[in-house]
N, C-alpha and C positions, 0 to 999 in steps of 0.2 A: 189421367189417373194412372199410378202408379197399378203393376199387376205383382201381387204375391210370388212367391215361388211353388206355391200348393196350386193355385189359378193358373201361373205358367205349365206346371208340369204336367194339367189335366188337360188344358186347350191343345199342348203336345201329344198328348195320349188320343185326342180326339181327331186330331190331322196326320196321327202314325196310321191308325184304325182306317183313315178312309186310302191312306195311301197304297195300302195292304191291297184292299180291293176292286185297289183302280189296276185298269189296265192302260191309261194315260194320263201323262201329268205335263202341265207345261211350267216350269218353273223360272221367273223372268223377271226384271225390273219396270218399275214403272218410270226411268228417269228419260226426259225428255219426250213424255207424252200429254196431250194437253189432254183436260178433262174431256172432252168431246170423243178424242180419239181411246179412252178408256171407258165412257159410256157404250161405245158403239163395241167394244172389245166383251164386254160384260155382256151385252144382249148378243151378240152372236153364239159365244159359248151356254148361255143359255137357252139360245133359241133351238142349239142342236143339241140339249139334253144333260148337259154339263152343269159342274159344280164351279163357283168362281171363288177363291178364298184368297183373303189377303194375310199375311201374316209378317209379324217382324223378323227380321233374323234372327235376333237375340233366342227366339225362342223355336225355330223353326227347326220339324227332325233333318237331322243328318242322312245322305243321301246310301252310307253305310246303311243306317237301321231301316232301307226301302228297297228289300235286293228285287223286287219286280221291275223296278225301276233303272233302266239302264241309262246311263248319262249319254244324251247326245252332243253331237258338238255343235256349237253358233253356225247360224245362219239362214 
């Protein structure tokens, strides 16, 4: 299902708001993990209290509009 640009811009507003308040964020791909190894990635971040969000690029904020957020580097 196709998502608006009104529905985009509010799921944006709503992942800008938590990012505000986070004081950690991991931002990362899922390519080349099997579903198993992404179950077990979701229960651990949840198990120590964490939020797990998946989002698309397309609509995902800029790491500009997150200045708490400082970009680390791979690895």
């Amino acid at each position: 299902m196709a998502l608006t640009r009104a529905s985009k811009t509010k799921k944006v507003q709503v992942l800008a708001k938590e990012l505000e308040t986070s004081t950690t964020a991991i931002i990362g791909t899922f390519a080349k993990m099997t579903v198993a190894q992404d179950f077990e990635l979701r229960k651990v971040v949840r198990g120590a209290g964490g939020k797990f969000r998946c989002s698309r690029t397309s609509w995902r904020p800029r790491p500009a509009r997150a200045p708490r957020l400082r970009r680390r580097s791979k690895g």
